[in-house]
Backbone bond lengths (Angstrom), bond angles and torsions (degrees), N, CA, C in turn:
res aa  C-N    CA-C-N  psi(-1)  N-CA   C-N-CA  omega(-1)  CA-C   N-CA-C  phi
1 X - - - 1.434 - - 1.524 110.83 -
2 X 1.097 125.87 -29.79 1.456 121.95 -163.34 1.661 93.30 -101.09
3 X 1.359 138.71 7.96 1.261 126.02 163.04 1.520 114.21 -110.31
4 X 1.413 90.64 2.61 1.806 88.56 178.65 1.287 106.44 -62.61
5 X 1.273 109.35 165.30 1.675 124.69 166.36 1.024 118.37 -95.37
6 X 1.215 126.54 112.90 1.290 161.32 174.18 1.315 128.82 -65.24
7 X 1.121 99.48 -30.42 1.787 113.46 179.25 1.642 98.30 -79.74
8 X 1.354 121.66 -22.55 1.470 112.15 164.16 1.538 136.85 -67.76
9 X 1.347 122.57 115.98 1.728 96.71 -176.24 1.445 120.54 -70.51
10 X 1.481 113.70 -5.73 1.564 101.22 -178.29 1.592 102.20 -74.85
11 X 1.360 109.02 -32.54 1.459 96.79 -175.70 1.392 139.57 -100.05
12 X 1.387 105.90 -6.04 1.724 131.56 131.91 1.239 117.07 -17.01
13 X 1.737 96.29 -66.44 1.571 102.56 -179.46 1.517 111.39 -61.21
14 X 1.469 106.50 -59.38 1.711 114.72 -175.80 1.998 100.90 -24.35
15 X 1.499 91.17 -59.79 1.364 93.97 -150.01 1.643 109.06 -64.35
16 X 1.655 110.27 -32.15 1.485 116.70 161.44 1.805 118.54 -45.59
17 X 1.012 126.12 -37.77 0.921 138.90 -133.06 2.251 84.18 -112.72
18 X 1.285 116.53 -54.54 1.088 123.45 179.05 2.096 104.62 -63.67
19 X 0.653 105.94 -64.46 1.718 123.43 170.18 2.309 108.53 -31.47
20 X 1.764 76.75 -64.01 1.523 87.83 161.02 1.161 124.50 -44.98
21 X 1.562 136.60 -58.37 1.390 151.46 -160.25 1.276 129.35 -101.96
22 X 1.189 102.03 -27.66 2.109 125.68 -167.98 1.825 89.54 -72.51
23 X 1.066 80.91 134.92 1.594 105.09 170.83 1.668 120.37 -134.11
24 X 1.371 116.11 81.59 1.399 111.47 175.69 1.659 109.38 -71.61
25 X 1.694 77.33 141.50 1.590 82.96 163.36 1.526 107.98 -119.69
26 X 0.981 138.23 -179.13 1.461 154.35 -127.85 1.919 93.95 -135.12
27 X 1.440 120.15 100.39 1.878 99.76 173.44 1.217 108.03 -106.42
28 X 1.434 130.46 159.05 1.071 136.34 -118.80 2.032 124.24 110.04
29 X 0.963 96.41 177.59 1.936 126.76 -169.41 1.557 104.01 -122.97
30 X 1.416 81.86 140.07 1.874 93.74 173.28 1.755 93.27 -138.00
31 X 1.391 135.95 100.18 1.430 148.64 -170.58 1.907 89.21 -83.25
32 X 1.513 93.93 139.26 1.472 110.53 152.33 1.552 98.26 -132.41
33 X 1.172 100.88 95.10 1.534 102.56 171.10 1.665 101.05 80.72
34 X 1.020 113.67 -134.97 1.803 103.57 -149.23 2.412 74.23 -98.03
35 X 0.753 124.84 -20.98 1.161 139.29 -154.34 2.099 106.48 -79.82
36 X 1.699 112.06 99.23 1.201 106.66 -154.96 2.448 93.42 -75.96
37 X 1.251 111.46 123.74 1.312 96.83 -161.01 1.781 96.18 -105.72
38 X 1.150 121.60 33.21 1.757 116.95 -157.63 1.448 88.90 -101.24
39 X 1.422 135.50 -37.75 1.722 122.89 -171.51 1.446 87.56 -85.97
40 X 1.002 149.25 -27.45 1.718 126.25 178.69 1.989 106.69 -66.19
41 X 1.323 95.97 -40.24 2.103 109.22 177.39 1.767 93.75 -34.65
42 X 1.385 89.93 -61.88 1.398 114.31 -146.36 1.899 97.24 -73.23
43 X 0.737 126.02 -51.30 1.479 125.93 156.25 1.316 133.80 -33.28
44 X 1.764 100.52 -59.13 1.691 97.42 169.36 1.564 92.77 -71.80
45 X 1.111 131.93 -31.25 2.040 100.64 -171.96 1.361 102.38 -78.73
46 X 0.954 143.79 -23.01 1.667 120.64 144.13 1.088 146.36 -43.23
47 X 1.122 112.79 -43.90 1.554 118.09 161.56 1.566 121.10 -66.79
48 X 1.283 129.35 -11.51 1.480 156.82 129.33 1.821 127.96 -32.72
49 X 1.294 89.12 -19.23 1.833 102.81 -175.28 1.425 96.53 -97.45
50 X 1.248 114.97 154.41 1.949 120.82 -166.09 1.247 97.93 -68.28
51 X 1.503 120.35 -44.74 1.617 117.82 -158.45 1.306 91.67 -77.40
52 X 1.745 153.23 -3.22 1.183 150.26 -165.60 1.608 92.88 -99.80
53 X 1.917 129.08 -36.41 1.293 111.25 -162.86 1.310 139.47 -80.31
């Protein structure tokens, strides 16, 4: 993203439009005890998104 060209409007938009929508998530483990609990996190916040209710 930061080498795109910019001086273009198609890709102005792209990148508006990517910025807008992109949702990183973080991969990796979050342990409570010997117990890895980050795909259950990540599960209930899915079921949390409108198209999930």
């Amino acid at each position: 993203m930061q080498i795109a060209d910019t001086s273009r409007q198609d890709v102005k938009d792209g990148l508006d439009f990517l910025l807008d929508n992109l949702k990183l998530l973080p991969l990796g483990r979050l342990y409570d005890g010997p117990d890895d609990i980050y795909p259950d996190i990540l599960e209930a916040r899915l079921r949390l998104l409108p198209q999930n209710s």
